[in-house]
LOVEXTOR-65446 format. One record per residue (C-alpha): residue in three letters; x, y, z. Coordinates in steps of 0.2 Angstrom, whole numbers, padded with zeros to 4 digits, always signed. Layout:
<atoms>
ALAXYZ/...
</atoms>
This chain:
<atoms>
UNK+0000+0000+0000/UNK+0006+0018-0005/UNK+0012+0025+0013/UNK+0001+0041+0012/UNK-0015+0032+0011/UNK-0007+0026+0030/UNK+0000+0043+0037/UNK-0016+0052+0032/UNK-0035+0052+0036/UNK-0045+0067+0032/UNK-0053+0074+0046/UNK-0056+0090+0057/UNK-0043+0086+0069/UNK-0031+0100+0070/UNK-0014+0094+0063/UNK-0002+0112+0062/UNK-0006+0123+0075/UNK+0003+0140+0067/UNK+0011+0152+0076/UNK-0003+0165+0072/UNK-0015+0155+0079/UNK-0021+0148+0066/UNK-0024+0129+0062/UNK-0025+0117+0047/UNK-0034+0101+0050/UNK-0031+0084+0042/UNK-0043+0088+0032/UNK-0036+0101+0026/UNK-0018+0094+0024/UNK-0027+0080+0014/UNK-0036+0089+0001/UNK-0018+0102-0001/UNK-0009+0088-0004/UNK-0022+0081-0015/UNK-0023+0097-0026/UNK-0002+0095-0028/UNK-0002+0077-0033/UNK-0015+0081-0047/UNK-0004+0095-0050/UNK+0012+0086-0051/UNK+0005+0071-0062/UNK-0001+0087-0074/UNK+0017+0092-0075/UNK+0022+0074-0081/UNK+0027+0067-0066/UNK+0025+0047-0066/UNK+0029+0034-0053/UNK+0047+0033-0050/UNK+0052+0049-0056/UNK+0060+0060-0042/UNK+0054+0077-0035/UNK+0067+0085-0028/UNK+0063+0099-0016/UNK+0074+0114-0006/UNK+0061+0124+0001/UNK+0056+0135+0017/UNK+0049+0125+0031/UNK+0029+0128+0029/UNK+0012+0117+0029/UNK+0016+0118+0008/UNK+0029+0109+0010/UNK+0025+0096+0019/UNK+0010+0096+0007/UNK+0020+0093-0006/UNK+0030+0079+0001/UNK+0014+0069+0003/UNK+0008+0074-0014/UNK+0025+0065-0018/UNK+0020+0050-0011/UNK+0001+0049-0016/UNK+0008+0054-0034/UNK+0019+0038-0032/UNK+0034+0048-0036/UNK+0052+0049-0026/UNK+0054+0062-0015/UNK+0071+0068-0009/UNK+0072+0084+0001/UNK+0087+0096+0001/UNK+0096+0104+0015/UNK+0091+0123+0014/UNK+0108+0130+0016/UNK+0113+0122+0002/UNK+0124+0130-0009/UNK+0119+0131-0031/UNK+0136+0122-0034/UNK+0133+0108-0022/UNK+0113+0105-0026/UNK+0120+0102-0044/UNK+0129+0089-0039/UNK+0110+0082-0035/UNK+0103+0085-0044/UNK+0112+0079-0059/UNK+0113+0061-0048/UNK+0096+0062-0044/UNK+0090+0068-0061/UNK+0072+0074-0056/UNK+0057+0075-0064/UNK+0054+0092-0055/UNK+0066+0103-0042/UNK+0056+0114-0031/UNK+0062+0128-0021/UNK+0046+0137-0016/UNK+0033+0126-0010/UNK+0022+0140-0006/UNK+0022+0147-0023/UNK+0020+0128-0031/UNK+0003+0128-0019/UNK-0004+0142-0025/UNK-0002+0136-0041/UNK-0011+0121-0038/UNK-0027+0130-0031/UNK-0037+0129-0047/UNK-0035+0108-0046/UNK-0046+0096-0041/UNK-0037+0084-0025/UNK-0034+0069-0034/UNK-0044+0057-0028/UNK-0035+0041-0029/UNK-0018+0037-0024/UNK-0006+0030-0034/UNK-0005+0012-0030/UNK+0012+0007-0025/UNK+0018-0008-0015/UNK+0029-0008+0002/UNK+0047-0012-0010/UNK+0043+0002-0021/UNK+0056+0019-0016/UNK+0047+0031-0008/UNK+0062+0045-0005/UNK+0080+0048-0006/UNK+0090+0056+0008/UNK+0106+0058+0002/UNK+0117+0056+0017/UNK+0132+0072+0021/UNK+0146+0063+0013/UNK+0161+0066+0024/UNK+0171+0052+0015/UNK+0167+0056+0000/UNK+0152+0060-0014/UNK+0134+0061-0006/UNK+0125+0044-0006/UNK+0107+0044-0009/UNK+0102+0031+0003/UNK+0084+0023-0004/UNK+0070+0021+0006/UNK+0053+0010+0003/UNK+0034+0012+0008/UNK+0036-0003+0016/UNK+0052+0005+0026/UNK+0045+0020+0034/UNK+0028+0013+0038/UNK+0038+0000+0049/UNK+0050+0011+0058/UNK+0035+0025+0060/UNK+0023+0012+0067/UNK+0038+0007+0081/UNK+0043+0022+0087/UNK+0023+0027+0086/UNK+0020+0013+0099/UNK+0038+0013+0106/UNK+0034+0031+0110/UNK+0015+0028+0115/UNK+0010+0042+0104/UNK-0010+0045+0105/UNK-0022+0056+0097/UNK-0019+0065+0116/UNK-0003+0072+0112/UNK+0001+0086+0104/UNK+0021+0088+0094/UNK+0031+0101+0096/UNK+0039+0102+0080/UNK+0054+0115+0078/UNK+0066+0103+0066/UNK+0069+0105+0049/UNK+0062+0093+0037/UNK+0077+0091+0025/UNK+0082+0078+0038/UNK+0075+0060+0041/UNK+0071+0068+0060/UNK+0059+0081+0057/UNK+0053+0074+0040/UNK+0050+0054+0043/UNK+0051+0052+0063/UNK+0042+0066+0070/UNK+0029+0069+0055/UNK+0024+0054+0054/UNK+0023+0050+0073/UNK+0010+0063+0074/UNK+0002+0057+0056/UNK+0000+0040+0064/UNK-0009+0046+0078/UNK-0018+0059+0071/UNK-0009+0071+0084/UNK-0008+0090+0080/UNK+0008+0098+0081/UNK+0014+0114+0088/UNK+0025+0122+0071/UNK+0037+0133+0072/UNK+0049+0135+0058/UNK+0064+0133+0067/UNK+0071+0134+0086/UNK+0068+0150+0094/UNK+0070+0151+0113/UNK+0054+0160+0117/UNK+0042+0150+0103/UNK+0047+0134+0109/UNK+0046+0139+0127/UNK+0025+0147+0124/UNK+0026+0129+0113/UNK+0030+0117+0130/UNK+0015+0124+0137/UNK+0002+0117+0123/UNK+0010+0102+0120/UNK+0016+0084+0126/UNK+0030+0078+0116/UNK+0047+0087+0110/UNK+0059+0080+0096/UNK+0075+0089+0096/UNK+0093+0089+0095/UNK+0104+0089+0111/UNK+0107+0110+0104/UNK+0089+0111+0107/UNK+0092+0105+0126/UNK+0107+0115+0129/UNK+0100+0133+0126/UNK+0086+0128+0135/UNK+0096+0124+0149/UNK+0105+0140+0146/UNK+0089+0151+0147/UNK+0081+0156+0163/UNK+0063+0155+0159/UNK+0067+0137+0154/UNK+0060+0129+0173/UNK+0054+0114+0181/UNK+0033+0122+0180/UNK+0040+0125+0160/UNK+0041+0108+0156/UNK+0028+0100+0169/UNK+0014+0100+0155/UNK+0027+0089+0145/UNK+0027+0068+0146/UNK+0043+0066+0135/UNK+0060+0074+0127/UNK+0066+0067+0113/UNK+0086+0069+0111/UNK+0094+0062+0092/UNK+0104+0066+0079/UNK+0119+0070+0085/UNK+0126+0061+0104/UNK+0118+0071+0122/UNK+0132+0075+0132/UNK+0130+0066+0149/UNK+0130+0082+0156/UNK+0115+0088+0148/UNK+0106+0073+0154/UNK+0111+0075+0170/UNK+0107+0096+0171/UNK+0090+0093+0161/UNK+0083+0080+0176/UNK+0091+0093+0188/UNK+0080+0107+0182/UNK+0064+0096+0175/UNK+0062+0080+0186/UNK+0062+0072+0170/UNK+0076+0060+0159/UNK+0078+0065+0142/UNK+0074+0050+0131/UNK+0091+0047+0118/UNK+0087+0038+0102/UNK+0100+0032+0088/UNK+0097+0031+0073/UNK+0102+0035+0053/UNK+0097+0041+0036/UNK+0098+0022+0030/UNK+0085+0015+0043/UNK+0077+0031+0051/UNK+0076+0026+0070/UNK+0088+0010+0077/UNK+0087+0010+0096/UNK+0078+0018+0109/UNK+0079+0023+0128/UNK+0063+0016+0135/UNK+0048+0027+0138/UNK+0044+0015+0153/UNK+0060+0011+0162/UNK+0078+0016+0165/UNK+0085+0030+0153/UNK+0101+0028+0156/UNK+0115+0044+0151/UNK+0128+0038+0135/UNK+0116+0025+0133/UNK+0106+0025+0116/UNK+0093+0009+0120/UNK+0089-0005+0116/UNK+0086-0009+0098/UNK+0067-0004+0090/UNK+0056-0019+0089/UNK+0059-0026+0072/UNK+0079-0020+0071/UNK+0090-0034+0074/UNK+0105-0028+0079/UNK+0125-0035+0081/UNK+0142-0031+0084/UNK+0153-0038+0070/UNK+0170-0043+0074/UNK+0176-0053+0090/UNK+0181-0039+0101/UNK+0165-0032+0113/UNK+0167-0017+0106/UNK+0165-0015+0083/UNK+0156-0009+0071/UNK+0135-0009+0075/UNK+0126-0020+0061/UNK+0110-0020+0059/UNK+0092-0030+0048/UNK+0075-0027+0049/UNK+0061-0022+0037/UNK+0065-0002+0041/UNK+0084-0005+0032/UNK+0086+0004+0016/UNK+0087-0004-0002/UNK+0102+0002-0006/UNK+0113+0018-0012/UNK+0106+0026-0027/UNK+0115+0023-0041/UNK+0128+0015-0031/UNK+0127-0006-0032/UNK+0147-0005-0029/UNK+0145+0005-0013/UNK+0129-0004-0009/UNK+0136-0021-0011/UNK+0151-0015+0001/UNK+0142-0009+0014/UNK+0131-0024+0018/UNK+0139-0043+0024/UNK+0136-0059+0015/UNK+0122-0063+0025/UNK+0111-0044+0023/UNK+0116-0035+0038/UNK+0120-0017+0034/UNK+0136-0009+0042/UNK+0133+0004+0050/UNK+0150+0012+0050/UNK+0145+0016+0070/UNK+0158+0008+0082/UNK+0147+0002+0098/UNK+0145-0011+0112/UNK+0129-0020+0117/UNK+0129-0022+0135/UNK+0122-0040+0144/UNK+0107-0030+0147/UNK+0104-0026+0129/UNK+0106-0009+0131/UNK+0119+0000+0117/UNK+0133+0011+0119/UNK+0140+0020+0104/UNK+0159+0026+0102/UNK+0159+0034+0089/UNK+0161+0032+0067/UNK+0172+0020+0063/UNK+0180+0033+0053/UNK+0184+0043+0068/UNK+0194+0025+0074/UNK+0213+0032+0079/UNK+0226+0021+0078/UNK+0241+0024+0087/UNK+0255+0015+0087/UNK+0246-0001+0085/UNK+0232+0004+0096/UNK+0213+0006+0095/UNK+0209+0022+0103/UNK+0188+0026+0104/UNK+0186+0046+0104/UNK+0170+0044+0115/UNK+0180+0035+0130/UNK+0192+0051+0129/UNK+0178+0065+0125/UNK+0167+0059+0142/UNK+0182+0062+0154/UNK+0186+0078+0146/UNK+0170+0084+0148/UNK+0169+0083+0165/UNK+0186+0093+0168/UNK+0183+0109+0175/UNK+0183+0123+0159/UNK+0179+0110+0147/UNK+0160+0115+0141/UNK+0163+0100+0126/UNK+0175+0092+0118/UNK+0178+0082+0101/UNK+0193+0071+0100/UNK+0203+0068+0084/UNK+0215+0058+0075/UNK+0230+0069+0067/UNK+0244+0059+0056/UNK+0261+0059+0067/UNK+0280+0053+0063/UNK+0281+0039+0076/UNK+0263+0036+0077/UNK+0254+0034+0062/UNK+0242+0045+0069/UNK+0243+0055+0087/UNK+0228+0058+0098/UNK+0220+0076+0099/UNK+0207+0086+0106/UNK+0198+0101+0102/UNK+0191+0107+0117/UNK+0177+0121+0120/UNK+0183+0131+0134/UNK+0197+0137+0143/UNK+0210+0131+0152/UNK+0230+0124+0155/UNK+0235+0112+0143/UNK+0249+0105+0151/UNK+0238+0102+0167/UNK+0224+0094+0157/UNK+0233+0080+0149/UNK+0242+0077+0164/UNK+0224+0075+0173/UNK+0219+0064+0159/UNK+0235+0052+0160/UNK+0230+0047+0178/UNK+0215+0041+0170/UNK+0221+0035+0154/UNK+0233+0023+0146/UNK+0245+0035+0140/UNK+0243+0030+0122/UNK+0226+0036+0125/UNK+0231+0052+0131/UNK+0230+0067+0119/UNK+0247+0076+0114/UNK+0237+0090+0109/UNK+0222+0099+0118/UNK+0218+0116+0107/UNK+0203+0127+0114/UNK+0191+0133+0104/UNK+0174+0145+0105/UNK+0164+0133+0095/UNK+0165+0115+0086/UNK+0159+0116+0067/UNK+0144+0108+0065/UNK+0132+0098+0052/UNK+0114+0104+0052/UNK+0106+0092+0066/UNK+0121+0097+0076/UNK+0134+0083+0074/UNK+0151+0087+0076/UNK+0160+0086+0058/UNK+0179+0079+0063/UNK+0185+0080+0046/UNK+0184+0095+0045/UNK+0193+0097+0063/UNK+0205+0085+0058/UNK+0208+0095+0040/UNK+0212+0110+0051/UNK+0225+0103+0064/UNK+0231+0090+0050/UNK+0250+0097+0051/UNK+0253+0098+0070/UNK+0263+0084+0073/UNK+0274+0087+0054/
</atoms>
């Protein structure tokens, strides 16, 4: 079954509570969405064609990306800060039908159509988007996810989550992202649960948001300058059931601060562009900080390799298909036997419960040993000055490659790694602590270490 006749029923429910005040109810959603897909299929779009899209974040677009769906076309949204030169590069990989870049406009425009009234047939193993992943290795990948995909990771985290028609979304994310696009749309489209929309973080929205809603999906940024804001208290978050942390690793300190201030234990999630949602923290039970959960029901998970710690594997029906126009790439990245890599280095403890270390690209070797930057980064963090730190890999004579840490905050560097050698092997030691205002970031906030380690690449030449 095409996956919008699953996300959405028509109805009078709200569904986007606007800033204005005003709302637009299923109902409403339905027939916009409706009146694009007839639009879309008048442009020449046919099933399988792709519709690629780098738009505002409004109620039009997410219009058009389930007018996508019901036309039985491929959608595959673009980061908004995007750059001409590098959406050409997707565009010619891609090669949509259609590139959209003002979804409002596009609506408009689709006013004088009827809502088509039936949907596209398509079956659970037909493509229904592209995320194309951020390519720190190399070219972007366009990972390839089905109907059938999506509806089983959004009806797990749905019930994982105990979402209800009750509840009502905060939703401050961008939707270029499989966070705010698939997991939080279509937690509230499965319960028919409106959302408060905002189009991005802003302290003082989201802070009037808390008090109308249930439910907030954000990245640990989202926490921290909550934290950091004084209006942000304990009766500010008592009309909330759950926070939602993803996309990027919580700080244990930010766990610890938010529970401090709120009573409450943010709920870490891990996931990925190639399966959407992996694990979870419980909704009933422990949350436990540097912990992501257990794996989703569905995902089966492993740790390849004989060691207790190595790379996270992972199979279920909410995997993608592959990398777009990559079968090479595709045929690398999954074992003989159909378990994707995820390139995430991890443990699964006898509990279950699963600790991530890092990307296996961030591995450092030196001299003959494996060094895990998460083991480094979660004692640095709790020396005094250090606000965050990201720990790096930089080639070195002797070596091959010397540890190094980039450092938020202020402080003596000699003192620090000597307070860091009486709890670490000295080959896990940095040789290096720089101090920094800020870590360069990727859009949901992850720390990009390549472009830290192309930076400080010649400090040990």
């Amino acid at each position: 079954m095409n996956l919008y006749d699953r996300l959405i029923t028509a109805s009078d429910r709200p569904c986007f509570l606007l800033p204005d005040g005003a709302q637009i109810t299923y109902g409403e959603l339905d027939a916009g969405a409706g009146r694009l897909a007839a639009l879309l299929i008048s442009r020449g779009v046919v099933p399988g064609d792709r519709v690629a899209v780098q738009t505002d974040k409004t109620p039009e677009a997410v219009m058009l990306y389930l007018a996508t769906l019901k036309a039985g076309a491929v959608f595959l949204p673009l980061n908004t800060a995007y750059t001409a030169s590098e959406v050409e590069y997707f565009l010619t990989d891609a090669e949509p039908a259609l590139f959209v870049q003002d979804a409002v406009a596009l609506a408009a425009e689709a006013a004088g159509h009827a809502p088509l009234e039936t949907t596209v047939r398509r079956t659970d193993d037909d493509l229904a988007a592209i995320i194309y992943t951020s390519g720190t290795t190399g070219r972007s990948k366009g990972a390839m996810l089905t109907h059938g995909a999506l509806y089983a990771n959004a009806t797990a985290l749905t019930q994982a989550w105990g979402f209800t028609g009750d509840d009502v979304l905060l939703h401050a994310l961008p939707i270029f992202h499989v966070h705010g696009l698939f997991v939080a749309l279509h937690c509230a489209f499965l319960a028919r649960a409106p959302m408060v929309w905002l189009a991005k973080y802003e302290d003082a929205p989201v802070l009037a948001g808390l008090a109308r809603s249930t439910v907030m999906m954000g990245v640990p940024t989202f926490y921290t300058r909550l934290l950091a804001n004084p209006g942000f208290t304990q009766a500010a978050a008592a009309h909330m059931r759950l926070f939602i942390s993803g996309s990027a690793p919580l700080l244990e300190s930010t766990f610890a601060e938010f529970e401090q201030r709120t009573g409450t234990r943010i709920l870490e999630r891990y996931g990925m562009s190639e399966a959407v949602i992996i694990t979870t923290n419980p909704l009933v039970g422990d949350r436990v900080a540097g912990s992501v959960g257990y794996p989703l029901p569905g995902v089966a998970l492993r740790i390849a390799g004989p060691d207790p710690t190595g790379v996270i594997e992972i199979k279920g029906p909410s995997v993608f298909c592959g990398y777009w126009r990559m079968p090479e790439k595709t045929a690398q990245d999954f074992t003989a036997d159909g378990w994707f890599k995820t390139g995430d280095v991890g443990r699964q403890d006898a509990d279950g419960r699963v600790w991530i270390s890092g990307r296996a690209k961030d591995l450092i070797i030196s001299g003959g040993y494996n060094v895990y930057p998460k083991e480094i980064e979660l004692i640095l963090d709790e020396l005094p000055g250090v606000t965050e730190s990201a720990v790096i890999g930089l080639p070195h004579p002797d070596f091959g490659e010397a540890v190094a840490a980039v450092v938020i905050g202020s402080g003596d560097e000699a003192a620090m790694i000597a307070k860091l050698r009486e709890r670490l092997a000295a080959f896990k030691a940095p040789k290096r602590i720089f101090f920094v205002e800020d870590l360069p970031r990727n859009a949901m906030g992850k720390v990009q270490k390549n472009l830290l380690r192309e930076a400080y690449v010649g400090t040990f030449s």
